[in-house]
MIBATOR-285432 format. One line per 4 residues: number of its first residue (from 0); their letters; for each residue x, y, z of C-alpha. Coordinates in nm, 2 decimals. Each point is the difference from the previous one (the first is absolute). Example, Ala and Ser with C-alpha at 12.3 -4.5 7.8 and 13.67 -1.06 7.14 Angstrom:
! residues 2
0> AS> 1.23:-0.45:0.78; 0.14:0.34:-0.07
! end
This chain:
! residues 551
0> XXXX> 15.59:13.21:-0.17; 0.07:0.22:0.31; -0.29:0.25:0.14; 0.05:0.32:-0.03
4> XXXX> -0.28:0.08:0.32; 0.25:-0.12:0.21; 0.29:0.17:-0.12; 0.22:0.27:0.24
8> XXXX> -0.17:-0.15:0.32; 0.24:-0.18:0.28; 0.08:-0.33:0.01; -0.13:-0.16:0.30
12> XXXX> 0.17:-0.11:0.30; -0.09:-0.33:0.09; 0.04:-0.12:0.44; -0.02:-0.38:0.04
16> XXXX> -0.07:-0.09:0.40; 0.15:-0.25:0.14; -0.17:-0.37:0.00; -0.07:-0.12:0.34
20> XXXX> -0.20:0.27:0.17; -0.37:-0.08:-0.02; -0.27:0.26:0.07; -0.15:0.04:0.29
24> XXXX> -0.35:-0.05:-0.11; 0.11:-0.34:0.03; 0.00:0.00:0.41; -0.36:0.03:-0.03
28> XXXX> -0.10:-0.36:-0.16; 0.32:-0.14:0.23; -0.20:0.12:0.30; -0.32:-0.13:-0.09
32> XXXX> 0.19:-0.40:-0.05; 0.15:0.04:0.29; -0.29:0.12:0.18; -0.21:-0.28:-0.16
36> XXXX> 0.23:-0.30:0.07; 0.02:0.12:0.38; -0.35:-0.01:0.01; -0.05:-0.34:-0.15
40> XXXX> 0.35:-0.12:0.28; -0.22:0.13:0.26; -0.35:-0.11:-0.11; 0.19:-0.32:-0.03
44> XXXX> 0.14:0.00:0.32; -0.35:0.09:0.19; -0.17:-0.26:-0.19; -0.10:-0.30:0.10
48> XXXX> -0.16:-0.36:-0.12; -0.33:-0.02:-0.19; -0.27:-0.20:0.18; -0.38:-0.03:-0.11
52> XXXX> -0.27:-0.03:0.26; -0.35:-0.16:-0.08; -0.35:0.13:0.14; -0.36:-0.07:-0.06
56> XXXX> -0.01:0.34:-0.06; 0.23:0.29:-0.02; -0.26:0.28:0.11; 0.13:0.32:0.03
60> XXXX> 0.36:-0.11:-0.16; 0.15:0.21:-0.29; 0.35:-0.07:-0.16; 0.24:0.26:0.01
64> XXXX> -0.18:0.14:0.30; -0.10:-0.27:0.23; 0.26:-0.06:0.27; 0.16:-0.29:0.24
68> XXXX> 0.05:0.10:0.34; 0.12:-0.18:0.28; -0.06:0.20:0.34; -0.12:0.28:-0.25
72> XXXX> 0.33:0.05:-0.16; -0.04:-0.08:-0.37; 0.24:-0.28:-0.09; -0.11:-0.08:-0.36
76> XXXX> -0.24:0.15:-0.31; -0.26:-0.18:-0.16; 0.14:0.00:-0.36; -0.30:-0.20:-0.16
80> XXXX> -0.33:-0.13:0.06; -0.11:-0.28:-0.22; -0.32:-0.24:0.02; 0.10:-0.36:-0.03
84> XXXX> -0.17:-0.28:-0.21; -0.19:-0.15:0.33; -0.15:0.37:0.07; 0.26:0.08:0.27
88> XXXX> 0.18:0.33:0.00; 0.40:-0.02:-0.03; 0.21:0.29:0.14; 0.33:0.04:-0.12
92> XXXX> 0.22:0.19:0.27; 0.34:0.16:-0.02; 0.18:-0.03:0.32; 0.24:0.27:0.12
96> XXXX> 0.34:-0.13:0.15; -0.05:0.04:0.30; -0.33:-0.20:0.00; 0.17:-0.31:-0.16
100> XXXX> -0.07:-0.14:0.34; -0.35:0.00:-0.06; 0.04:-0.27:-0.28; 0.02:-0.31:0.21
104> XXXX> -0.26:-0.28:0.01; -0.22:0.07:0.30; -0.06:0.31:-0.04; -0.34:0.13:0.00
108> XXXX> -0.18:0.28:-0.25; -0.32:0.16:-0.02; -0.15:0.34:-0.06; -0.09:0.22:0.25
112> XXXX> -0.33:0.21:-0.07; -0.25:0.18:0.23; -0.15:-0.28:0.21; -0.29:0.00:0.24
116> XXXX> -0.11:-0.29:0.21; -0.11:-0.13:0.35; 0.41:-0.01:0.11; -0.01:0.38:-0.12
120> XXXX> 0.11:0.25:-0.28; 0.32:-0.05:-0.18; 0.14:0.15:-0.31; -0.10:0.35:0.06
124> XXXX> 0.33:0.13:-0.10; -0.06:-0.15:-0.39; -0.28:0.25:-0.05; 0.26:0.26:-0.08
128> XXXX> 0.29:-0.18:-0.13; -0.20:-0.31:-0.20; 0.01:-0.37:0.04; 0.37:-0.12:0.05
132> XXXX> 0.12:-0.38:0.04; 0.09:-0.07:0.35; 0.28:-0.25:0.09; 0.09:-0.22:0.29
136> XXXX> 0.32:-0.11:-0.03; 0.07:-0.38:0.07; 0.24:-0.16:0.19; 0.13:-0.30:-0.28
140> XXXX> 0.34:0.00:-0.14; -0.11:-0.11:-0.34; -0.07:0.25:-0.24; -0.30:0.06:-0.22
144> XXXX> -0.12:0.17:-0.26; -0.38:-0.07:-0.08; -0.28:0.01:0.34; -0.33:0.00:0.05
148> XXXX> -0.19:0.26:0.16; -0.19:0.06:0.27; -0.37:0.16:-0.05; 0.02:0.10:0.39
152> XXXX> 0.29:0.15:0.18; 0.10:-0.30:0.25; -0.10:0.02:0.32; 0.39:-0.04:0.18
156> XXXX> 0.32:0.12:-0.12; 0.27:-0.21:-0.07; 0.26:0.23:0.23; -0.31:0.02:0.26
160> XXXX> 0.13:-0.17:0.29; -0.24:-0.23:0.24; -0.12:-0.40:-0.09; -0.30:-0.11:-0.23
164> XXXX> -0.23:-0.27:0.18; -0.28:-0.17:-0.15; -0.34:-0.01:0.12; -0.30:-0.24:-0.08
168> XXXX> -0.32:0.09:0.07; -0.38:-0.12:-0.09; -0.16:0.35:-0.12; 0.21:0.32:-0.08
172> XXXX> -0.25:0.18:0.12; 0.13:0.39:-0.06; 0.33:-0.05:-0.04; 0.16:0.13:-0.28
176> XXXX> 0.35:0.05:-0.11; 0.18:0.28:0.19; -0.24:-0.05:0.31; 0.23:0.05:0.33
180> XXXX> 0.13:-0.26:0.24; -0.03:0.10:0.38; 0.18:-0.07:0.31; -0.14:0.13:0.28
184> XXXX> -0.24:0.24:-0.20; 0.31:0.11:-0.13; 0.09:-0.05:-0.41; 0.30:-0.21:-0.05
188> XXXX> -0.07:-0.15:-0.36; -0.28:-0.05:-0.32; -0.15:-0.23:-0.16; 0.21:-0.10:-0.36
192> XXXX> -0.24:-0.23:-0.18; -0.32:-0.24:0.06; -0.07:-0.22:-0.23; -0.25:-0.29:0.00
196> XXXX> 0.16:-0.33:0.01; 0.01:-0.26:-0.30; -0.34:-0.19:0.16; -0.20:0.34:0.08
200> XXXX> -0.03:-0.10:0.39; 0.22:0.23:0.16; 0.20:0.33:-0.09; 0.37:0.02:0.03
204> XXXX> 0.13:0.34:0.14; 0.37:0.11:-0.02; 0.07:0.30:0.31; 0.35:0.14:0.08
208> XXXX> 0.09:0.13:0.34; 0.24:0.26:0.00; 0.31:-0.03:0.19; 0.03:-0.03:0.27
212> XXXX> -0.34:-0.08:0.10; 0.01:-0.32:-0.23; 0.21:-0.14:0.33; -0.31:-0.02:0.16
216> XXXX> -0.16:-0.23:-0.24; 0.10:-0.36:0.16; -0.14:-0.36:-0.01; -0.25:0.13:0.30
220> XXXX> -0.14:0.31:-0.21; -0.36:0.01:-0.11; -0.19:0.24:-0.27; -0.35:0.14:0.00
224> XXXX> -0.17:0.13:-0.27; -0.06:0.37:0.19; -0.19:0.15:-0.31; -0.32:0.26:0.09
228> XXXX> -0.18:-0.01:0.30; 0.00:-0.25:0.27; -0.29:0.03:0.18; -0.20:-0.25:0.25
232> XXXX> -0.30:0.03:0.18; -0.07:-0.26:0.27; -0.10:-0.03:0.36; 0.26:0.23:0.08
236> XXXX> -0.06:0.26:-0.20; 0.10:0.18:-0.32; 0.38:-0.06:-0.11; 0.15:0.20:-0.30
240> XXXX> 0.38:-0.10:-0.06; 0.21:0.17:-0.31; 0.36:0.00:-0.06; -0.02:0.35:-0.17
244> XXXX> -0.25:0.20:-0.23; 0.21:-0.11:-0.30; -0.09:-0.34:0.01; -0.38:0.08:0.05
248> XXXX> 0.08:0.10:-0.37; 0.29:-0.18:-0.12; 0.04:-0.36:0.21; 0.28:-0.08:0.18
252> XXXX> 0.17:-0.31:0.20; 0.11:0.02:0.37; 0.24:-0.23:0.10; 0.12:-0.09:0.41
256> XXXX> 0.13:-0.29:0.19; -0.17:-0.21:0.27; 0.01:0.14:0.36; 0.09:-0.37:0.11
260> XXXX> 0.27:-0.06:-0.29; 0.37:-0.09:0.05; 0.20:0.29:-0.21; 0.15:-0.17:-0.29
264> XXXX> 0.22:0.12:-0.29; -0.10:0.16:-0.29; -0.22:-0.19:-0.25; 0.20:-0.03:-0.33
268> XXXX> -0.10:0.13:-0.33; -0.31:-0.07:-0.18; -0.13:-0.23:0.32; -0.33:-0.05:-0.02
272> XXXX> -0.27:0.08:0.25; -0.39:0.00:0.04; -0.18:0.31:-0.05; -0.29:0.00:0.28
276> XXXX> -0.34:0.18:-0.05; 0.06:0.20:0.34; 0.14:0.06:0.30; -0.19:-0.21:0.19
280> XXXX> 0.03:-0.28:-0.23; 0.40:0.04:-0.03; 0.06:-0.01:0.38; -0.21:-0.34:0.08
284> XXXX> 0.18:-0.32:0.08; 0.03:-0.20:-0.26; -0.19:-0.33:0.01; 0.16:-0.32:-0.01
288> XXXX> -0.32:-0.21:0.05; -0.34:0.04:-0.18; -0.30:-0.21:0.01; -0.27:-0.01:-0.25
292> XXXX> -0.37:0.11:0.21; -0.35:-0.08:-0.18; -0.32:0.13:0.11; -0.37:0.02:-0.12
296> XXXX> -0.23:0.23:0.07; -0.36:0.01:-0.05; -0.11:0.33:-0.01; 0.06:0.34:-0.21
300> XXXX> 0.37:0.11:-0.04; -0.06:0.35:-0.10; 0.34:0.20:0.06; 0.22:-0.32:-0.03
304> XXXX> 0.03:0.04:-0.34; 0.18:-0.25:-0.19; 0.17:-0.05:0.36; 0.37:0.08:-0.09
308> XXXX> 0.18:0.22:0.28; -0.31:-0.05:0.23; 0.17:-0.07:0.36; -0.02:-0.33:0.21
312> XXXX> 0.02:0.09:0.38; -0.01:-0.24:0.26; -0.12:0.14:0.35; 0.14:0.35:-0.19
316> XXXX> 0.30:-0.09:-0.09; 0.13:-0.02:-0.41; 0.08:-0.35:-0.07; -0.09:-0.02:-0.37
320> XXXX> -0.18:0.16:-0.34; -0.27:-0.15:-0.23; 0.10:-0.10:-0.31; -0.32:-0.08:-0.19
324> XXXX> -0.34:-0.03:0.06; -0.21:-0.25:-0.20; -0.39:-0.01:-0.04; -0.17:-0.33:0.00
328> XXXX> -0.38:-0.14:-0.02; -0.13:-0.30:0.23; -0.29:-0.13:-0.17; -0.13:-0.17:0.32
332> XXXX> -0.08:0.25:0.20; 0.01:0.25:-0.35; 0.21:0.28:0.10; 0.33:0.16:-0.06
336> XXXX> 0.26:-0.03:0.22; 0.37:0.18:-0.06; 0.34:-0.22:0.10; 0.27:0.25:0.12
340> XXXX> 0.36:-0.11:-0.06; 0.28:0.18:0.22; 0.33:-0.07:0.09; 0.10:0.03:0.38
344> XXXX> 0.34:0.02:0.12; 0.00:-0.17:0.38; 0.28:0.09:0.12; -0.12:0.37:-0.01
348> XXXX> -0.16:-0.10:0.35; 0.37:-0.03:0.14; 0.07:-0.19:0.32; -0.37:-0.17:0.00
352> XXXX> 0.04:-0.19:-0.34; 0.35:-0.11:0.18; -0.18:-0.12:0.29; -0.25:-0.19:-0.31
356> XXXX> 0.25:-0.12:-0.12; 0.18:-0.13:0.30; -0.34:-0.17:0.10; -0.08:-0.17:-0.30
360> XXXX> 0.38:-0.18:-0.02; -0.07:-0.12:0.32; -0.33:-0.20:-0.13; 0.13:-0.01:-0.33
364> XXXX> -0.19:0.27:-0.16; 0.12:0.26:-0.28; -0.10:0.34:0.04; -0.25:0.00:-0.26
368> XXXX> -0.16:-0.27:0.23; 0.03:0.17:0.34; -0.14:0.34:-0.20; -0.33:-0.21:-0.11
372> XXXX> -0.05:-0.15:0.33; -0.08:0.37:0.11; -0.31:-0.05:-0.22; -0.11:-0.25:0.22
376> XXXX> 0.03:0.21:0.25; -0.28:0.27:-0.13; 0.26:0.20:-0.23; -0.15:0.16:-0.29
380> XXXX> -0.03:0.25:-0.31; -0.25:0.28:-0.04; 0.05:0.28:-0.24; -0.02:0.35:0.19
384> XXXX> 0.01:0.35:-0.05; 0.34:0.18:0.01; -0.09:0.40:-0.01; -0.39:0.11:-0.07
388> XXXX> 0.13:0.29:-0.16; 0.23:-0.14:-0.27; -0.22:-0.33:-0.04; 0.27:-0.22:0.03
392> XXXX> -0.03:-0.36:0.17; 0.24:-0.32:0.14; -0.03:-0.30:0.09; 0.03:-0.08:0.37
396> XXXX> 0.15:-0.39:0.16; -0.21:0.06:0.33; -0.21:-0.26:0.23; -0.34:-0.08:0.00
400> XXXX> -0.27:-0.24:0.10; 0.02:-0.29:-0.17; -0.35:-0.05:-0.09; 0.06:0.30:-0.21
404> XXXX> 0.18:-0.18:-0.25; -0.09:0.05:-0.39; -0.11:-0.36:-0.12; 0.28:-0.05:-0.26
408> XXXX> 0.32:0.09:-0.07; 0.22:0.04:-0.30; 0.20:-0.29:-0.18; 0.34:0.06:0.06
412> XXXX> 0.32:-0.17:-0.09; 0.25:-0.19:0.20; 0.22:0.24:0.24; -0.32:0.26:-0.01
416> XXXX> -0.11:0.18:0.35; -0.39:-0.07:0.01; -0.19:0.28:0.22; -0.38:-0.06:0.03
420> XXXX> -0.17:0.37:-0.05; -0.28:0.16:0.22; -0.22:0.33:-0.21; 0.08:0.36:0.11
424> XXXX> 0.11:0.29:-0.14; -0.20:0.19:-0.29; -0.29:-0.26:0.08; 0.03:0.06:0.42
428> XXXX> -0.04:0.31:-0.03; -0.29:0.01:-0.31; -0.17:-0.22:0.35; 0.08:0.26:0.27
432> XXXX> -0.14:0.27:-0.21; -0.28:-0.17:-0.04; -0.05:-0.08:0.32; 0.01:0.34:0.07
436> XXXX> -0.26:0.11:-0.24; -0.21:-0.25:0.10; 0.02:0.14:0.37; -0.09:0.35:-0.12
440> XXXX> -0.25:-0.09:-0.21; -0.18:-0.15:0.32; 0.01:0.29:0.18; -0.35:0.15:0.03
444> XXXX> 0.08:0.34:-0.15; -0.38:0.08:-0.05; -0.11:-0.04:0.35; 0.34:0.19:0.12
448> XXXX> -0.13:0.24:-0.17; -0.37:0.03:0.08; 0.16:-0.03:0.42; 0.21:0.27:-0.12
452> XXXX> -0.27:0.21:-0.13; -0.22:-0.05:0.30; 0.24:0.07:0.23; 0.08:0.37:-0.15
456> XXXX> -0.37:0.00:0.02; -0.02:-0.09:0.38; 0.30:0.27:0.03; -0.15:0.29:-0.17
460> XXXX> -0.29:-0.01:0.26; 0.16:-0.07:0.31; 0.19:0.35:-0.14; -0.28:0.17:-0.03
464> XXXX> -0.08:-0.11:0.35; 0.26:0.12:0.12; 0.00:0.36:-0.15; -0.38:0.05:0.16
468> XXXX> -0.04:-0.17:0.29; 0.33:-0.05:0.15; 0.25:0.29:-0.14; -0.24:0.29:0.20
472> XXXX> 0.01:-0.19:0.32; 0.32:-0.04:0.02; 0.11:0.38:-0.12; -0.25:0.09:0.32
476> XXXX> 0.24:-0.25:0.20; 0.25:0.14:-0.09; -0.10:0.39:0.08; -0.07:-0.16:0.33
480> XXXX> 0.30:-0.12:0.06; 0.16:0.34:-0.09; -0.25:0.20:0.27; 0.14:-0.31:0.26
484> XXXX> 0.35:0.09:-0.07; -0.02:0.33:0.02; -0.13:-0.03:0.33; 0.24:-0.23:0.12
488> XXXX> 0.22:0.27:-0.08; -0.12:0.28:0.21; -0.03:-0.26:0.28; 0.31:-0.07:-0.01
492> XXXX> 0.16:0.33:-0.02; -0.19:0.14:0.26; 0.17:-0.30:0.22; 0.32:0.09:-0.09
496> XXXX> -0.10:0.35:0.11; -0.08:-0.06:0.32; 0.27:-0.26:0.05; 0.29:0.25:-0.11
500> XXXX> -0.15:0.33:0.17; 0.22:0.07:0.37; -0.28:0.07:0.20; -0.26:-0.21:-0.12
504> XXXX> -0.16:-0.24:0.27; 0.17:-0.33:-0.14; 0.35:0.19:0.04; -0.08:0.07:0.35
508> XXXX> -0.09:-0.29:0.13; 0.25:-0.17:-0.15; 0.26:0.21:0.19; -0.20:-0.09:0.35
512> XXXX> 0.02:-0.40:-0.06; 0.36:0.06:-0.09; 0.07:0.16:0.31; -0.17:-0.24:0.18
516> XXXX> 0.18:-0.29:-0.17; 0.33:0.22:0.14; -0.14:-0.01:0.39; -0.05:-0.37:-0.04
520> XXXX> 0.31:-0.04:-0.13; 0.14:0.19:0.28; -0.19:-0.21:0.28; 0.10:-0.28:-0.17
524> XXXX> 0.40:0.06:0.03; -0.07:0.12:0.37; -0.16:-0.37:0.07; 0.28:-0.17:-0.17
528> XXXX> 0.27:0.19:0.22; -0.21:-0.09:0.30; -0.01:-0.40:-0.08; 0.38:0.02:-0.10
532> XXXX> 0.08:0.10:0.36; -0.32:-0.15:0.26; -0.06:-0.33:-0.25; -0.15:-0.14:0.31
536> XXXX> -0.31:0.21:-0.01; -0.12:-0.19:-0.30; -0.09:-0.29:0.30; -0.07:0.23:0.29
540> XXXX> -0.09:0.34:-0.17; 0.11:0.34:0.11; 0.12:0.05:0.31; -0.10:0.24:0.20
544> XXXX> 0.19:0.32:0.11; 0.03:-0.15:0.36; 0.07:-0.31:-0.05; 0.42:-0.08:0.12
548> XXX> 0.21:-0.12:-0.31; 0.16:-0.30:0.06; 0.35:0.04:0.07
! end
């Protein structure tokens, strides 16, 4: 049936396009792959391995925020942070690229956060940015991709360049890690780790000198431990030696060669050396020969303490340390008495021991013999008083009488130096004070006094004496003395008066015997003409006027 509604309206025209030209909203998806699959070709290409790092803890360490930076450029993201079954935290890190190298087998991770110690303040910069995961990139040529991290950032570098040594000394003292090395009070190197060895005797210390100051470290080097304050006070005075004012604070090692050593070549790596507790210590001689030395005293040995570092001087000179002091009780004569071990090293006394020595082969004595003959001799061991203000004390090798001899000695061993002892020190002086107090106390202070008080007695009345009796007598004196003068004065003046005035008596008669002296004078010069010419008349006289000359 056909609809009429539709009737007498046009027929219409129908345009087929042409397959084969799509829209173009269709550019916009095609973008957006092509977009997307040069993303994933270039996050690809800037990716790197997958490694996972382990810490005891992962303080301050977020995934997808949490970087790894080697020489603070980030090198890898922390994708994951996941606790392990044996309570350790697992990091899972995704390396870019360019910080493939990092995944070999020696290299080294931790995480850098704010830290503040002795060696000084590190980390600051994290307080800003957060905790990242610093790297040290090894040297191996395997490759790896699980490690183990480091809770502390280690002390060297791999790409530092200088040599690690070890050190091995009896206390740490203040070192710590990071505390510098000096040369010449300058700092050349740090301190990498101490740890206490497998028997708990000594402590192991890992330094590295820079280059190239680790040239001067050779067979002939010694360290010091150079930590605080130095500071010695003897008979010549108060000494204070430092290296710097960081290692009052922080510690620190000094390290020099001997004066008297033959320059060698560089010590190699990881060579071992002796850490000395100072200076002093580091620059002795070493000693080839050591004797064991026993002693016992009987008296008090208050400020020896339990002996150890106390000094053994013979005649002043250092030949040796105690090494333990020993109480004892003699129930004959029922008191204590104290043996003092020491060890002495003899040929500290140079060219004498020599000559010893040289002696005894010649009678067929060792030196341990030719050094107890000197007992025999009066040589002996009395404990003394090093400095009164620090209360220290020593022991002192000198001669004595040898009826001063203490009336037993220790029991030593085979091979042991035995030194007879005489008292002194603490108890010496306890006597001279004594003796002093007893010499005051007999002093008659109460009749000093009572002379004293009689005396100001006697002196108070011979004063007031003096101001009645004798002090107007001698003002009267005294004016007479003044009327005397003054009349010496006029006396005088009136002299000089008469003296000076031109026709004043004095004046003229003074004129008349000067003329006279001229006539004299005159007469005198006329007789002298006269003998010149007649000398004759001094045996005949004058002639007279008609007397004929002789021809």
């Amino acid at each position: 049936m056909t609809d009429t509604k539709f009737e007498g309206l046009p027929e219409p025209v129908v345009h087929r396009r042409k397959r084969g030209r799509p829209s173009a909203v269709w550019l916009v998806p095609i973008i957006a792959v092509v977009a997307a699959g040069a993303l994933a070709v270039r996050s690809y290409l800037r990716t790197g391995p997958t490694i996972h790092i382990t810490f005891d803890t992962a303080e301050g360490i977020e995934a997808g925020k949490s970087e790894v930076r080697y020489k603070n450029v980030p090198v890898g993201m922390v994708t994951e942070v996941e606790l392990l079954p044996d309570r350790r935290i697992s990091a899972t890190v995704k390396l870019t690229r360019g910080g493939a190298v990092v995944a070999v087998k020696d290299s080294r991770f931790w995480v850098e956060r704010p830290r503040v110690g002795l060696g000084g303040v590190s980390g600051l910069g994290t307080l800003l940015s957060g905790a990242y995961i610093g790297v040290d990139i090894g040297e191996a040529p395997e490759e790896a991709d699980t490690f183990v991290g480091l809770e502390k950032p280690p002390g060297v570098t791999l790409d530092r360049e200088g040599t690690l040594f070890k050190l091995r000394a009896a206390d740490a003292g203040s070192l710590v890690i990071q505390s510098p090395v000096y040369l010449r009070r300058q700092p050349v190197g740090v301190i990498t780790s101490l740890d206490l060895t497998a028997d708990g005797k000594t402590i192991d210390i890992d330094v590295f000198i820079d280059a190239p100051y680790d040239k001067n470290v050779t067979a002939s080097t010694v360290f010091w431990n150079a930590s605080g304050l130095d500071v010695t006070l003897d008979a010549t005075g108060l000494r204070v030696n430092t290296q710097s004012i960081t290692t009052v604070i922080a510690g620190g090692i000094a390290f020099a060669s001997r004066d008297d050593a033959t320059p060698g070549p560089p010590a190699a790596e990881n060579s071992i050396f002796v850490l000395f507790e100072d200076r002093r210590h580091a620059f002795e001689e070493p000693d080839t020969v050591s004797l064991p030395l026993a002693m016992r005293f009987h008296q008090p040995i208050r400020g020896l303490d339990d002996g150890v570092g106390v000094n053994i001087e013979l005649e002043g000179l250092h030949i040796g340390d105690v090494t333990g002091v020993n109480a004892g009780y003699d129930p004959t004569t029922r008191a204590f008495y104290f043996d003092v071990n020491a060890k002495v090293f003899p040929e500290r006394l140079g060219s004498a021991y020599a000559t010893l020595v040289e002696e005894g082969a010649r009678t067929g004595k060792s030196g341990l013999q030719m050094l107890q003959d000197l007992v025999t001799r009066g040589l002996r061991a009395q404990l003394r008083s090093g400095n009164f203000i620090t209360g220290s004390f020593f022991i002192a090798l000198d001669w004595f009488p040898s009826d001063r001899i203490t009336t037993s000695l220790p029991l030593a061993t085979p091979g042991t130096w035995v030194v007879p002892t005489v008292r002194g020190g603490t108890e010496q002086i306890q006597d001279q004070l004594q003796s002093v107090i007893a010499k005051i106390d007999r002093i008659p202070f109460e009749e000093i006094g009572l002379g004293v008080r009689d005396a100001s007695r006697a002196a108070s009345t011979l004063m007031g004496r003096l101001d009645r009796d004798v002090v107007p007598k001698a003002e009267a004196m005294l004016a007479g003395a003044d009327l005397a003068m003054a009349a010496l004065g006029d006396s005088l003046k009136s002299l000089r008066d008469n003296v000076a005035a031109p026709d004043s008596a004095i004046q003229q008669s003074t004129r008349a015997a000067i003329e006279q002296v001229e006539r004299a004078a005159f007469s005198l010069r006329g007789l002298a003409d006269y003998l010149k010419r007649h000398p004759e008349s001094l045996v005949r006289g004058r002639a007279s006027p008609d007397e004929p000359k002789n021809q």
